[in-house]
N, C-alpha and C positions, 0 to 999 in steps of 0.2 A: 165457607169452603173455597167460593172463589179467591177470597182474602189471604187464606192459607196458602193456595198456588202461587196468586203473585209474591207472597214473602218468599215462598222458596224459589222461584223463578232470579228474584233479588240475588238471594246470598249467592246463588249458582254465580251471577254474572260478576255480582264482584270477585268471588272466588278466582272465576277462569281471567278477570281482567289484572287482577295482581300474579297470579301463574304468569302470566305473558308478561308482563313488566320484570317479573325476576329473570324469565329465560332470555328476556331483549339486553336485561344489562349483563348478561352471563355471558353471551354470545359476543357482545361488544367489548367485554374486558378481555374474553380467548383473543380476541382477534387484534388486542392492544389500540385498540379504539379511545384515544385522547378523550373520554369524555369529561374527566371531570377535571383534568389539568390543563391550565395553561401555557400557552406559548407561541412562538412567532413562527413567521415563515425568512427563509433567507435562501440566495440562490448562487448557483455555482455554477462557472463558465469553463467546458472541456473542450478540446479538438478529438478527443477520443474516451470513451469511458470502460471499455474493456467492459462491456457486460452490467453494468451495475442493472439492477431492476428497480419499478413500484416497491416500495416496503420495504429496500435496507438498510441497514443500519447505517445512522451518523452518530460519528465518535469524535469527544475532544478531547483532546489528550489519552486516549487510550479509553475512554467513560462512555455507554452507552448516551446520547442527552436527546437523541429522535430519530426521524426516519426520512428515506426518500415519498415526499409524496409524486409528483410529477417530472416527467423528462421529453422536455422538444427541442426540436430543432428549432434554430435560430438563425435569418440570412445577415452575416456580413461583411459589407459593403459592396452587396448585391454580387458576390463574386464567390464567398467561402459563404460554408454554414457549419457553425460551432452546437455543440448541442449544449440548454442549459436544463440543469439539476435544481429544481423547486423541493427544498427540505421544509421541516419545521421541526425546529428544536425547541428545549423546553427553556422561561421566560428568563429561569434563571442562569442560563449561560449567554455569558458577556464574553463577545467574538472581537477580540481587538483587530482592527483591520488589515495590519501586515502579517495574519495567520497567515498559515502554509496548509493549502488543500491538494488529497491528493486522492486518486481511487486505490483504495490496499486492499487483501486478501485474507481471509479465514483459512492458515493453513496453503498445500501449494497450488492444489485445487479447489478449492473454498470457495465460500461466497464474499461477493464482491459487497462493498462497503464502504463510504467516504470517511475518511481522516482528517479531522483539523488538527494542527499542532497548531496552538496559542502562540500570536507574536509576539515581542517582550521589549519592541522598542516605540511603537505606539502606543499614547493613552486613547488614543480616538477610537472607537468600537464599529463594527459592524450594524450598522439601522435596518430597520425590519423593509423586507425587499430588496435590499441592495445585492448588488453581485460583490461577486468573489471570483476572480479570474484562477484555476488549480492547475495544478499541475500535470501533463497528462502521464496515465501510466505506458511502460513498455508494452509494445504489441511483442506477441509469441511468436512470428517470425521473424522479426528482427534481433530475438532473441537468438532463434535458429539459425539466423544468416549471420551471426555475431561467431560464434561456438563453429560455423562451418570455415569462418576467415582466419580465426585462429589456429584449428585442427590443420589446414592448409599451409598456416605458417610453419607452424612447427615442423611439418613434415618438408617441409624445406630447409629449413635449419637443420635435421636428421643429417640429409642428403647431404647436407655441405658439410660436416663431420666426417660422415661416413668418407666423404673425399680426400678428407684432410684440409677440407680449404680452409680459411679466418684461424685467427688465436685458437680457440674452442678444437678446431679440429685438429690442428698440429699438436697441438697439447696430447691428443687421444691417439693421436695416430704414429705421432714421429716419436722413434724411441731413442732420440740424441737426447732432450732431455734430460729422461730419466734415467738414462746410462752417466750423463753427467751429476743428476742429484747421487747417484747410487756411488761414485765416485768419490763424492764433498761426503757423506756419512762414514764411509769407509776412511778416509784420508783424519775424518775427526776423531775417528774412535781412535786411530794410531795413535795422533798427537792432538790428544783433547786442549793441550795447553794455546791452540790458535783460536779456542773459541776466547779467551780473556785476553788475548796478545794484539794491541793498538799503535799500529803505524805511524808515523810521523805525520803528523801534520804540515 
């Protein structure tokens, strides 16, 4: 009888110990957990990253290939601190070294996400660790202070129209002109024969 307990004691524990092994690699696949693929880590140097987080996506050439694992800051030359971007991507993408990194966007409010475009005039590759200096993207108020210097101009260029002042504005405003164009159509329709008719050289 006792014999009979511990066997089924047994199959219980194997049973709940492979349930848990299935729910471990179930939970670790949801959550795109690298277990069973390999690949490197590589690192990316910003003065600004607009947002990127832990966990998103790196793309080369437009191709999911991994993800951000880590993001710190970095002091240098004891004066600036750049922050750098710890990835890993998978083994089989070969990162020529004069790629172009940069932080891009899912859409115009999106999630943020690093871009490599592949370089095409190095054969030398990216080694596992090494930095990659990117590009940094536009901050959204400079974007605003960009859009407010132009709104600004134009509305000055209106202004000087509306005055008549520069070409632009005499053009719109003075009607010598077009009393003159109105003039030369009228004068050609009478004697169309001056549009073929060539002066002496």
């Amino acid at each position: 009888m006792l014999f009979g307990k511990t066997k089924l004691e047994l199959k219980v524990g194997i049973f709940v110990f492979f349930g848990l092994v299935i729910l471990m690699i179930f939970v670790l696949s949801i959550g795109g957990f690298k277990t069973w693929s390999s690949g490197y880590r590589v690192k990316f140097i910003f003065n600004f990253i607009n947002g990127v987080k832990i966990g998103a996506p790196v793309r080369f050439a437009g191709l999911d290939v991994g993800q951000v694992k880590q993001i710190r800051l970095i002091p240098i030359d004891g004066e600036r601190t750049r922050l750098e971007i710890i990835a890993w991507v998978k083994k089989e993408v070969k990162i020529p070294i004069d790629s172009t990194v940069w932080v891009n966007t899912l859409g115009l409010l999106g999630e943020k996400y690093v871009e490599i475009m592949p370089g095409i005039n190095s054969r030398e590759l990216l080694s596992p660790e090494e930095a990659l200096v990117g590009k940094d993207p536009v901050a959204m108020h400079e974007v605003g202070e960009l859009a407010k210097r132009i709104a600004d101009d134009l509305d000055a260029v209106i202004v000087k129209i509306k005055r008549g002042e520069g070409t632009l504005g005499k053009l719109v405003t003075d009607d010598t002109i077009y009393t003159e164009v109105e003039a030369l159509v009228l004068d050609l329709k009478k004697h169309p024969w001056k549009l073929f008719w060539k002066g002496k050289e």
